[in-house]
C-alpha positions in Angstrom: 259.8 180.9 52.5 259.0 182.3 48.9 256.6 180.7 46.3 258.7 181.1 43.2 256.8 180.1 40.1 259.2 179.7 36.9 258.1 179.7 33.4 259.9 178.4 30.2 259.2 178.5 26.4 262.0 177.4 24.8 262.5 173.5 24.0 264.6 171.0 25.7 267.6 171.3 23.8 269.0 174.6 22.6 269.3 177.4 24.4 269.4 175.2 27.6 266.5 177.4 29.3 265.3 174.5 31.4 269.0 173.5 32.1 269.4 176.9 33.8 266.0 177.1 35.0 266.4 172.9 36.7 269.7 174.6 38.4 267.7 178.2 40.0 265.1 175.8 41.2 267.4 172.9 42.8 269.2 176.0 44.6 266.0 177.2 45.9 264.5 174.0 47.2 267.6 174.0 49.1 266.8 177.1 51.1 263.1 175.5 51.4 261.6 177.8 48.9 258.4 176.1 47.3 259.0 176.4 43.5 256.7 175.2 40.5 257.8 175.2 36.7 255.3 175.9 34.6 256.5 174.8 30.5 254.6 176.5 27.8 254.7 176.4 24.3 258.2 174.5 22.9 259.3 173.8 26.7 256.3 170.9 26.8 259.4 168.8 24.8 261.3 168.8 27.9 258.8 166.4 29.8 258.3 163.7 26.9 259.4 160.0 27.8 262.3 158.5 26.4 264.7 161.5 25.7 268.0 160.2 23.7 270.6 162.6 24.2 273.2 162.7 21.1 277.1 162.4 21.8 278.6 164.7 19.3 282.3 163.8 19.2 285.0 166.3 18.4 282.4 169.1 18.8 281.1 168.7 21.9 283.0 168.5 25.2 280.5 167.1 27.4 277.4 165.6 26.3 274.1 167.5 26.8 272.1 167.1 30.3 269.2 164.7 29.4 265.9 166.9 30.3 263.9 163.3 31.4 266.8 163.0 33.8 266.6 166.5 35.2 262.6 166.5 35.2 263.1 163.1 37.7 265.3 164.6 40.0 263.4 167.9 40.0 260.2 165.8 41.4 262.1 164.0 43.2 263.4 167.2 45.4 259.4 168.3 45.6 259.6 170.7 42.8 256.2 170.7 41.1 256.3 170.7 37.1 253.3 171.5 35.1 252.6 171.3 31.3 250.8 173.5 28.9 247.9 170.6 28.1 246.8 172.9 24.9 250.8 173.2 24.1 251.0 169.3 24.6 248.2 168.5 22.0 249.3 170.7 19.6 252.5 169.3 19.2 250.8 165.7 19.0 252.1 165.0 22.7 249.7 163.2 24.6 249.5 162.8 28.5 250.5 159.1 28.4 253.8 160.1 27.0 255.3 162.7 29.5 257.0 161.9 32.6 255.2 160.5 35.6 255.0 163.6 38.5 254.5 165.9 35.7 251.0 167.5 36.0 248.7 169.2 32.8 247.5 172.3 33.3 245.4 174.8 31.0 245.7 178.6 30.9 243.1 179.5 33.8 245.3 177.3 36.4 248.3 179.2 35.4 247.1 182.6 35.9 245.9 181.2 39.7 249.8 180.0 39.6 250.6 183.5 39.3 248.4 184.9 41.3 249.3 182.9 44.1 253.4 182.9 43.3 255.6 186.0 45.4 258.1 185.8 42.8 257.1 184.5 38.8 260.9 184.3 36.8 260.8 183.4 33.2 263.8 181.5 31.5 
């Protein structure tokens, strides 16, 4: 099957880039594809520990998917999620705060990432 790599800038809650993005790669590991998300730059947010997502009565129909929940399940199902170590620090995000199963990675690892993908998709 394919190596899909997808990649994602935005932050966890938004534009729901990793919402979509958690839904292309579910579907894919379903057909056996191997897939790896790679987050960069505002997207490091979706992996921190301890996400609280905020009911907003009256202006929200259904509460917001909590990212932590979706990063879990997304490991879970042998999807492999890396982080932007630079974009991590830079925030003042430190490895001992993201989820466990997520992986750091620095620029020269992603370009081997896509290198080595058949298919790179960006959300």
């Amino acid at each position: 099957m394919a190596k899909l790599l997808l990649t994602i800038t935005e932050p966890a809650y938004g534009k729901q880039r990793f919402v979509t993005a958690y839904r292309f790669a579910m579907r894919a590991r379903t057909d056996d594809h191997h897939v790896k998300i790679v987050l960069l730059e505002d997207a490091v947010s979706v992996v921190k520990e301890g996400q609280k997502v905020t009911e907003l009565p009256g202006v929200m129909h259904e509460i917001s998917p909590n990212c932590e929940d979706l990063v879990k399940a997304a490991v879970k199902a042998g999807i492999e999620i890396f982080a932007c170590g630079t974009c991590l620090k830079e925030r003042g995000l430190n490895q001992t705060e993201i989820i466990d199963g997520v992986e750091l990675m620095n620029i020269g690892q992603f370009l081997d990432f896509v290198i080595d993908a058949d298919k790179v998709i960006n959300f």
